[in-house]
N, C-alpha and C positions, 0 to 999 in steps of 0.2 A: 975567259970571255966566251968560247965555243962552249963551252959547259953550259956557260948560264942560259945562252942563247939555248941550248938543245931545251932546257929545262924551259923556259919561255914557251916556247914550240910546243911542247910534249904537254905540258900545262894549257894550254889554250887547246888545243887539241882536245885535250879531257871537256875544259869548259863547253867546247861545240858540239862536242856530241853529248853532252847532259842536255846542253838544251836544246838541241832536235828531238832527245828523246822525250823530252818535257813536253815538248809542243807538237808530239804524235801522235795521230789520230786515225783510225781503223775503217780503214774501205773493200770495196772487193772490186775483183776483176768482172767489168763486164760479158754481155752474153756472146762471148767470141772462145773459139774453140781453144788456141795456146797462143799468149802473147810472150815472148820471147823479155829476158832480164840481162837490160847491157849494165859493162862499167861504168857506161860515162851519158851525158844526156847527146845521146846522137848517135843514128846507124851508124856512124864509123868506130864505132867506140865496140869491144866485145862482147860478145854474149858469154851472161856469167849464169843465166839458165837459160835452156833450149827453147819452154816454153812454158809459162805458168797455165794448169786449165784453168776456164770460166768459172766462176763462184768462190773461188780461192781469197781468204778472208785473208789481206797485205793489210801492214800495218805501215800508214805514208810518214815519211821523217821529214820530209820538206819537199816543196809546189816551187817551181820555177816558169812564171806565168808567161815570161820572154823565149825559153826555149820550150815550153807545152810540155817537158818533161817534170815526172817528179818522183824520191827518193824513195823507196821500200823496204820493208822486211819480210823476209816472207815465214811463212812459220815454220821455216826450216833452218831459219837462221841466217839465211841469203841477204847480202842488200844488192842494190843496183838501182838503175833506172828504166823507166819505162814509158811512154805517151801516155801522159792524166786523160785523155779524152777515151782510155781502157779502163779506167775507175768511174766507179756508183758508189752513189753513199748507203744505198742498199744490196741488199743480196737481189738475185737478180731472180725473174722469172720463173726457169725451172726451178729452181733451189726451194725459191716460195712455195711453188706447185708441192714439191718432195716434200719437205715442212705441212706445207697442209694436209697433205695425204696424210703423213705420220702421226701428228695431230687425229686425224681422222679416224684412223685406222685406232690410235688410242681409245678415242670418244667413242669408238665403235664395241671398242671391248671394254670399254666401263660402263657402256649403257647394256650390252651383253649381260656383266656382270649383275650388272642393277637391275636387270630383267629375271636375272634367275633370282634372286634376293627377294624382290618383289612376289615371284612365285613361290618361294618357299615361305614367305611369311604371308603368303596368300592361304598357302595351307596350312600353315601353323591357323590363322585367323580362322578358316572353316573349322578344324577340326576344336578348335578352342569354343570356337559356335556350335557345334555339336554338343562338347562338352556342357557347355553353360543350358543348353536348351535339355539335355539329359536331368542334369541337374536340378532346372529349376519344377522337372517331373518330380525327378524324386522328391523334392524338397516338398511341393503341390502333395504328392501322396503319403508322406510323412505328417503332413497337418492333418488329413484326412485322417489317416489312423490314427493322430494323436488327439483329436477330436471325437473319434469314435472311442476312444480308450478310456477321455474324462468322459464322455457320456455313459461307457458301461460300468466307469466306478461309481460314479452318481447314481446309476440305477444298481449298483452292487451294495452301495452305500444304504439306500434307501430298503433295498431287498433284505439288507443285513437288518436296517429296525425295524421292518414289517415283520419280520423272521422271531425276534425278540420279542414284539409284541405279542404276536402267537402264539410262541413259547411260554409266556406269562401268563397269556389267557385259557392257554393250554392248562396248563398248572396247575390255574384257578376253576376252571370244570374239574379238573380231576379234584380238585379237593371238595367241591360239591358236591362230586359224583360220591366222593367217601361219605361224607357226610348224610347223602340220600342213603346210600347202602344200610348206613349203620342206622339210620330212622325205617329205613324199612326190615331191619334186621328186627329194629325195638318195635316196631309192630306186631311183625309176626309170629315174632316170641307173645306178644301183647295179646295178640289175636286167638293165638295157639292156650292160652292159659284160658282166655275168656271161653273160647269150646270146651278147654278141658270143666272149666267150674258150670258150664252149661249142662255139661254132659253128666256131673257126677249131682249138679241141680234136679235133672231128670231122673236120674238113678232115686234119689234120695226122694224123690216126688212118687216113685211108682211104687216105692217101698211102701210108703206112710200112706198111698193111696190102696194097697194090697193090702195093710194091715184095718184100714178105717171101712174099706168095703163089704167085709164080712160082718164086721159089728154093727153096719148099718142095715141091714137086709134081715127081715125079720124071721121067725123061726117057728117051726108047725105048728108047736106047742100053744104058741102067742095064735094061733092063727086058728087055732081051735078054737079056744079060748072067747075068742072073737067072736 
């Protein structure tokens, strides 16, 4: 019968503290420098720590609204009791302040960060702006030359058929010119015979006029006669 009983005990026991710790829920110690963690709900009972500091995240196991005490854990694995009118259900004051700072001090070095970020892809964007305004030169005087380039094949083009035509008419004088040569060649052979048959004309003229001169001219004899 003590057995079963212990076992009773010892089973309920388990039971109560499942469900204290089911129905625990996380406060902290108010803005007071150390509150002190007794065994029992009342100064006469011991102190099972000396003194909890302020801001100290206690995890409560049960509120005793007749003795204004209530059950803790602290996260050191302590329990005990303490006066609930030393519990917040928030962190208190400083802690927020430390937190904000911390906070802060973050926000402060990721806006740092983001500041240098900002300036480095500030200068990536200049210099990208450089490049692009470089660029869009060259690109402006590459049309220019490649403009002036169709315009001097067009005019190379045209110089090349004006070139051929010249050459053609070139060509064409010179075969005219052959052909004046050889008509003035055949003249002057032409010409060069008509003096020579002039000349042997004259020849043959002062011959027949040497010999019919004397027979024309009459003679003392006749002249006597006379």
């Amino acid at each position: 019968m003590k057995t079963q009983a212990s076992s009773n005990i010892f089973f309920g026991l388990i039971l109560s503290l499942l469900c204290t710790f089911a129905s625990a829920e996380s406060m902290y110690i108010d803005d007071t420098l150390l509150v002190p963690l007794r065994s029992g709900e009342g100064l006469n009972f011991r102190i099972v720590h000396k003194g909890i500091p302020s801001g100290t995240k206690l995890q409560v196991l049960e509120h005793n609204k007749d003795s204004g005490y209530s059950k803790v854990l602290t996260p050191g694995g302590i329990e005990g009791f303490l006066p609930t009118r030393y519990l917040v259900a928030e962190p208190i004051a400083r802690f927020k302040l430390e937190q904000a700072n911390k906070e802060l001090a973050s926000f402060k070095e990721e806006n740092a960060k983001l500041k240098e970020q900002f300036q480095t892809l500030s200068a990536e964007f200049n210099s990208l702006k450089k490049t692009n305004n470089e660029t869009e030169k060259q690109l402006d005087k590459n049309v220019q030359e490649l403009s002036h380039v169709r315009s001097v094949s067009a005019n190379a083009l045209t110089l090349d058929q004006r070139n051929r035509e010249l050459r053609e008419s070139n060509e064409q004088l010179r075969n005219e010119l052959e052909l004046l040569q050889t008509d003035n060649s055949r003249l002057k052979d032409r010409s060069e015979s008509n003096m020579m048959l002039a000349g042997g004309g004259l020849v043959l003229l002062g011959v027949i006029l040497a010999l019919l001169i004397p027979m024309l001219k009459p003679s003392k004899k006749n002249d006597s006669w006379a």
